[in-house]
C-alpha positions in Angstrom: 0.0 0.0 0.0 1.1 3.4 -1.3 2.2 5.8 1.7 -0.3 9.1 2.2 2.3 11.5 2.0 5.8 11.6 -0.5 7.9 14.0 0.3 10.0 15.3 -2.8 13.6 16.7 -1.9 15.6 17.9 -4.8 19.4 17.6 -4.1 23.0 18.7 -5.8 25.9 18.0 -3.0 24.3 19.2 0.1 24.9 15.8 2.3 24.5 18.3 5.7 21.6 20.0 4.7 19.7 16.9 3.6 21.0 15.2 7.3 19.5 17.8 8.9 16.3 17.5 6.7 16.0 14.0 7.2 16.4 13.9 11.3 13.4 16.9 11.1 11.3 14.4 9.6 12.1 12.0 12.1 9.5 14.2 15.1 6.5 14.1 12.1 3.7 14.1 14.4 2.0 12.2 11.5 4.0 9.0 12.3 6.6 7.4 9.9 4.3 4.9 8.2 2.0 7.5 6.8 5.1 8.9 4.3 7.9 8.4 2.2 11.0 10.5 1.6 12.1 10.5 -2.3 15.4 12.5 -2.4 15.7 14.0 -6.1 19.4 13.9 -7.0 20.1 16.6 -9.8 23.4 14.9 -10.9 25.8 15.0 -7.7 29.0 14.3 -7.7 28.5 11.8 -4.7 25.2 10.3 -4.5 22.6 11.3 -1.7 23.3 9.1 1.7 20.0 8.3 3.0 20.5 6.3 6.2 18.7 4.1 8.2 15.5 6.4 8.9 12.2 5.2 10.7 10.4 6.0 7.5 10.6 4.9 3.8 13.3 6.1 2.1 14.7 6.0 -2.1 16.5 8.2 -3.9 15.9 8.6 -8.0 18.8 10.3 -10.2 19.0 12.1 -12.9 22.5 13.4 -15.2 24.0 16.4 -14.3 22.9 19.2 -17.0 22.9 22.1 -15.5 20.8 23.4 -12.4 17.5 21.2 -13.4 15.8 20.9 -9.5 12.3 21.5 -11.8 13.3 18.3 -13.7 14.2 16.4 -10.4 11.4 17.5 -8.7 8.7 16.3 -11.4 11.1 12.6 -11.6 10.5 12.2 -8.0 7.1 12.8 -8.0 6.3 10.7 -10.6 8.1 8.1 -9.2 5.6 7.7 -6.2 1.9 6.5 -5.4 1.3 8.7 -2.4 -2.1 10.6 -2.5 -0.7 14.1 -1.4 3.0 15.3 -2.5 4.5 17.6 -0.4 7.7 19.4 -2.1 11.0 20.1 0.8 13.7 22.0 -0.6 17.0 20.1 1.0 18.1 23.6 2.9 14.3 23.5 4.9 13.7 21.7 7.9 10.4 21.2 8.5 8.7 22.0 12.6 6.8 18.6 13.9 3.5 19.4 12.6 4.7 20.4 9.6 3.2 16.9 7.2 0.2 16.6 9.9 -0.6 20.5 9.1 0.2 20.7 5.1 -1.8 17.0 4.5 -5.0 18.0 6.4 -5.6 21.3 4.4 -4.7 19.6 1.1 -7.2 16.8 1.5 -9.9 18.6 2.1 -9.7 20.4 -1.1 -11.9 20.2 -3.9 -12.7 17.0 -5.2 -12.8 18.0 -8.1 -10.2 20.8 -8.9 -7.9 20.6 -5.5 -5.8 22.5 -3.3 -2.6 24.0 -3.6 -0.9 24.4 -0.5 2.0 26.6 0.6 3.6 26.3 4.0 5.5 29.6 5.9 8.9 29.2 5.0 11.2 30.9 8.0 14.3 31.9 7.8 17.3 30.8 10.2 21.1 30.6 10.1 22.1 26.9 10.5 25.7 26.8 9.8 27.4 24.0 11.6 24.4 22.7 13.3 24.5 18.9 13.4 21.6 16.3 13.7 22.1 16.1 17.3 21.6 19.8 18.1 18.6 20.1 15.6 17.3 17.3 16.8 16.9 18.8 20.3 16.0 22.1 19.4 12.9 20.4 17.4 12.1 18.3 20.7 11.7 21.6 22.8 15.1 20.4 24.8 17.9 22.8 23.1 17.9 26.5 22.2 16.2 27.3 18.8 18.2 29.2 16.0 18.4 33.1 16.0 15.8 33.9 13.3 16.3 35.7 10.3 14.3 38.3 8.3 10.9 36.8 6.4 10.6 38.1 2.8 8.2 41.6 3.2 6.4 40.9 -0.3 5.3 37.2 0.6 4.3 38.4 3.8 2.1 41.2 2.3 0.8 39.2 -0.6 -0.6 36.3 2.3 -2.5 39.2 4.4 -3.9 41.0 1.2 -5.5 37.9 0.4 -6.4 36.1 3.7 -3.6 33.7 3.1 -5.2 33.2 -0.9 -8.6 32.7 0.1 -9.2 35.6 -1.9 -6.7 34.9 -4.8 -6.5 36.0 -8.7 -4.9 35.4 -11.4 -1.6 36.9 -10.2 -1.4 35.6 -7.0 0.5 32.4 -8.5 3.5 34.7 -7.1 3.2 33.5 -3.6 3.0 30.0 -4.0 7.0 28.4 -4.0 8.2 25.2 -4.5 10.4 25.0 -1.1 7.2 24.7 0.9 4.7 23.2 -1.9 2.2 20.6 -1.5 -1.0 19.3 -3.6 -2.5 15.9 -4.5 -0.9 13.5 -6.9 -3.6 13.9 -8.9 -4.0 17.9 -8.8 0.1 17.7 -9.8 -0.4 15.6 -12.6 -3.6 17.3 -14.6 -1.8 20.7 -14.1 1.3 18.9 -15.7 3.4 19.0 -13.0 6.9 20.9 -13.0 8.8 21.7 -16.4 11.5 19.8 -16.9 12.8 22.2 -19.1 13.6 24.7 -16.3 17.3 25.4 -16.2 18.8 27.9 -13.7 17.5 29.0 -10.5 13.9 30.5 -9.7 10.7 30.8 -12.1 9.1 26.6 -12.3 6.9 26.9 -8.8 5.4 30.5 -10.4 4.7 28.3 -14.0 3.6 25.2 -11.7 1.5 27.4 -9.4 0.0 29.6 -12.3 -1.1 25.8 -14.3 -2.6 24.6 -11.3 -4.6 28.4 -11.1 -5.8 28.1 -14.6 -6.9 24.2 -14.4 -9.2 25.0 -11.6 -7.6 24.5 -8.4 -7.8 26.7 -4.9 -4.7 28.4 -3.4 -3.8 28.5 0.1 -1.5 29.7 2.2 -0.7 27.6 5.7 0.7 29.7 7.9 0.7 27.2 10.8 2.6 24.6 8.6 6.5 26.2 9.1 9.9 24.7 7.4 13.2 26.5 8.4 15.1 28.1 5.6 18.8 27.6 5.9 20.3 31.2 4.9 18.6 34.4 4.2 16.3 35.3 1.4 17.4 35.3 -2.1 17.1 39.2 -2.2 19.6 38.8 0.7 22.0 36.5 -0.4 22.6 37.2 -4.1 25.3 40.0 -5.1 23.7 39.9 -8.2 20.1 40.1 -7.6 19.1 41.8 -10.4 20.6 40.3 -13.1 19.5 36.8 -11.6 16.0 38.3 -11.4 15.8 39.5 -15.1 17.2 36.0 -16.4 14.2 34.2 -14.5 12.2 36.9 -15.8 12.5 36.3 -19.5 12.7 32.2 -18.7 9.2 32.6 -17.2 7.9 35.1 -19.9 8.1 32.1 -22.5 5.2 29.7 -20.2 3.5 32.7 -18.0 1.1 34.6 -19.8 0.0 36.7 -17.5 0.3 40.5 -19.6 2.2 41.7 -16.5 4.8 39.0 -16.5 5.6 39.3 -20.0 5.2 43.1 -21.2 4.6 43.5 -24.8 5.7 43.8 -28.3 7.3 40.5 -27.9 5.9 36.8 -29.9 6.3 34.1 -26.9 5.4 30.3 -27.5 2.5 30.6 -25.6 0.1 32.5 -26.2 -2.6 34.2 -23.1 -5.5 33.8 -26.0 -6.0 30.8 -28.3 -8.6 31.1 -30.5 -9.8 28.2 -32.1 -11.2 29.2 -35.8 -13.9 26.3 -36.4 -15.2 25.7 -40.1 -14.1 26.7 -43.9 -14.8 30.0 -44.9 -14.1 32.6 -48.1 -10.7 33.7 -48.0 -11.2 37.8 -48.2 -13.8 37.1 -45.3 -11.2 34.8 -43.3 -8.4 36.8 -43.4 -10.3 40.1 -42.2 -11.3 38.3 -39.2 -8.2 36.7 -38.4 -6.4 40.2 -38.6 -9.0 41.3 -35.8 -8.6 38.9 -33.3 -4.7 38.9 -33.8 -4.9 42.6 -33.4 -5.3 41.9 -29.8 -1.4 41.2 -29.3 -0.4 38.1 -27.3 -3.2 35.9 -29.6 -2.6 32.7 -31.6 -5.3 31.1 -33.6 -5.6 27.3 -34.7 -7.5 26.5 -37.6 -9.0 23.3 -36.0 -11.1 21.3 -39.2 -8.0 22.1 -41.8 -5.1 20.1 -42.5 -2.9 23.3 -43.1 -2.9 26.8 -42.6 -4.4 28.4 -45.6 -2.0 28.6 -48.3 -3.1 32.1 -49.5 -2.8 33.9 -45.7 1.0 35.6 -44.7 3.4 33.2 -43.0 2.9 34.5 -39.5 3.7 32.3 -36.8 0.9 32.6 -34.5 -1.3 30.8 -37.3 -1.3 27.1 -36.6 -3.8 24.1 -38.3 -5.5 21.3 -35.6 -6.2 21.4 -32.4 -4.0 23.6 -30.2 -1.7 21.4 -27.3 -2.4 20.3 -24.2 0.8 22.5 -23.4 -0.6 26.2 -25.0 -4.2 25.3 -23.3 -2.5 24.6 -19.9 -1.0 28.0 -20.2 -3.4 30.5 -22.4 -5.7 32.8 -20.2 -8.6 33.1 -22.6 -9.8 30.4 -25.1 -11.9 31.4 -28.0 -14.1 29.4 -30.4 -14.9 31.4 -33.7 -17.8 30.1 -35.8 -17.9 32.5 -38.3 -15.8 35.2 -39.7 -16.3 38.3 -37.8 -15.3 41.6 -37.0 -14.4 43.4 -33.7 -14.9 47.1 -32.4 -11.8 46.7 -30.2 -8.8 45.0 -29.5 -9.8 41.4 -27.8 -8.7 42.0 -24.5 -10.9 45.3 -23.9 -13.8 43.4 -24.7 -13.6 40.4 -22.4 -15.7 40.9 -19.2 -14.5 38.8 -16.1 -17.6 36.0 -17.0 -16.6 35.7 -20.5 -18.2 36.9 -23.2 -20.7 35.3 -26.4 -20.3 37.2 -29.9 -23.9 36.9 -31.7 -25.4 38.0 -35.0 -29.1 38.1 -34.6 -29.9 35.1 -32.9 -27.2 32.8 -33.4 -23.7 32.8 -31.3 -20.8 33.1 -33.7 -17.8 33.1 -31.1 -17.5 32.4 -27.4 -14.6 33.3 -25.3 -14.3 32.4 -21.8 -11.2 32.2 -19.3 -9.5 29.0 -19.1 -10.0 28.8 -15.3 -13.3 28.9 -15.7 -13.7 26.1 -17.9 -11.5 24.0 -16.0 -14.5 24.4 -12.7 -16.7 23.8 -14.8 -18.2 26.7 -15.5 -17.3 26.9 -19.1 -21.2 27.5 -20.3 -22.0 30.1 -17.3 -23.9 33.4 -18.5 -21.7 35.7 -20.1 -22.0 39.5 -21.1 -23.1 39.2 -24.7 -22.4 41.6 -27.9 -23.3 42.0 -31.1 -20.9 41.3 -34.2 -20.5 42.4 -37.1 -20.4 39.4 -39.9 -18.0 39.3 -42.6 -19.1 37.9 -45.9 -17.4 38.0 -50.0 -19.6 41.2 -50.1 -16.8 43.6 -49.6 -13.4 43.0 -50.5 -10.4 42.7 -48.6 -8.7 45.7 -49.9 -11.9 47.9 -49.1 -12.0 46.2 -45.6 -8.4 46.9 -44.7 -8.5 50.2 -46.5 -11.3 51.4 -43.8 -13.2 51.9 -47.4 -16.7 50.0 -46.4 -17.3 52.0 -43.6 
């Protein structure tokens, strides 16, 4: 029988951290049967020594490529059973009540969508602490570390939000991966960590922003605390900055929230996809593909042809089928056109926070509703409704484009 818990611990050469780790998980008030430990190694140099814990222990490897902990934390958790997946990073130590606190909020999620669940990471200097002294500390029989200073933003973003009770669709910036947890089954339809990550920072945002669009609760856990070894990253990097701007153009490719990525710039995924349904006239088709791509980050798939139409421009937001599993993860808006149309503004003015139905006359010619709302269920819920203004072989393309039908 699976265990309930799996705790995933990414690791690169940090035997006294993870020793330290491991003995914290020794005083889980939730007892040593009801988890497993499955230490992520990202390539060491020396392989993870586990030791003979009261709990259930393995380690899975990967080859060193570069700083991949995204990669090895997805391989670890795939590599369990466990009903709930709590993610450790191997410089935390988690308090006793730590697993207890983290797998009680978690379960009692949605059924259907789920929880995510992020713990209060603290921050402590633990240089030259050994097991023994940790150990003691944890027990209430030995002096505690001299705490450090919490990070101001998280702090902020937990109390404007009644710790993400009241969460949107930016507030995937206060969930991180070093005190992460969500079901085995919430992990897996969001599509768990990228494993093409490489470098520090940016994959618990994507992760956290995934699970946020396919349906899924946020909450913060303040009573569940793991001990940071070290200061903040603000607080330890020389180069803050610099660090900071590389994560911020890794993320900008998978995050497409507007004020993650700016604009002006084409990005692999796109926050609309709009799904162009049907074969239409070409003058007609192209109009209204120029007006939904006039509303900048936009892609469009033409889903019942076997190729882009030869006669539009090679642009590289038009694509033929059915969009990815991947883009849909990721895209804020989805969009299903049914008949060549024009808008009176850019897309993104037009949407209203409960989608929005495009109709001529009587009939719906395009739909466009957010993604999380489709993944609750909610995908046919009244919307605000407008009229369109349908584009037939009446008018030509030149006289369209020229502003000359007017």
């Amino acid at each position: 029988m699976a265990p309930l818990t799996a705790v995933v611990v990414p690791f690169f050469d940090q035997q006294s951290q993870l020793d330290l780790l491991l003995t914290a998980l020794e005083l889980q008030s939730i007892g040593p049967d009801a988890f497993e430990v499955v230490v992520a190694d990202d390539g060491s140099p020396a392989r993870a020594v586990l030791g003979d814990r009261p709990y259930a222990t393995r380690a899975v490897r990967q080859e060193n490529l570069g700083f991949r902990a995204s990669a090895a934390r997805d391989l670890a958790a795939r590599a369990t059973d466990a009903e709930v997946i709590c993610f450790l990073d191997c410089d935390t130590v988690p308090e006793p009540d730590y697993l207890r606190t983290m797998t009680d909020v978690i379960r009692q999620g949605d059924e259907r969508c789920g929880v995510v669940a992020v713990g209060r990471r603290r921050h402590a200097d633990l240089t030259g602490w050994e097991p023994a002294r940790l150990h003691a500390w944890l027990r209430g029989d030995g002096a505690p570390p001299t705490p450090l200073t919490e990070p101001a933003w998280l702090r902020e973003g937990y109390r404007a939000t009644d710790n993400l009770r009241h969460a949107d669709d930016r507030s995937y910036r206060f969930i991180i991966s070093a005190v992460l947890g969500m079901t085995r089954r919430t992990y897996r339809r969001a599509g768990g960590f990228d494993p093409g990550f490489v470098g520090y920072g940016g994959e618990d945002w994507d992760l956290a922003n995934r699970c946020w669009l396919s349906g899924c609760d946020l909450r913060h856990v303040p009573d569940a605390v793991a001990w940071h070894d070290g200061p903040d990253f603000a607080d330890r990097s020389t180069e803050h900055t610099a660090v900071k701007d590389r994560e911020t153009l890794q993320l900008a490719r998978v995050l497409t929230d507007p004020m993650a990525r700016g604009s002006g710039f084409m990005w692999p995924y796109p926050a609309t996809v709009v799904r162009v349904h049907g074969h239409h006239d070409i003058g007609p088709l192209a109009a209204s593909c120029s007006s939904w791509l006039a509303g900048g980050d936009v892609a469009l798939w033409f889903v019942d042809h076997p190729r882009v139409p030869t006669q539009l421009p090679p642009d590289p937001r038009l694509h033929h089928g059915a969009p990815s599993n991947q883009v849909l993860q990721r895209c804020r808006y989805q969009v299903d056109v049914y008949a060549p149309l024009a808008l009176s503004a850019p897309l993104p003015r037009l949407i209203p926070d409960g989608g929005l139905d495009v109709r001529i006359g009587n009939e719906i010619v395009a739909r466009v509703r957010h993604t999380r709302m489709i993944n609750r269920g909610a995908g046919n819920a009244p919307a605000a409704v407008v009229d369109g203004r349908l584009l037939d072989d009446s008018v030509t393309l030149e006289s369209r484009w020229g502003g000359w039908d007017k």
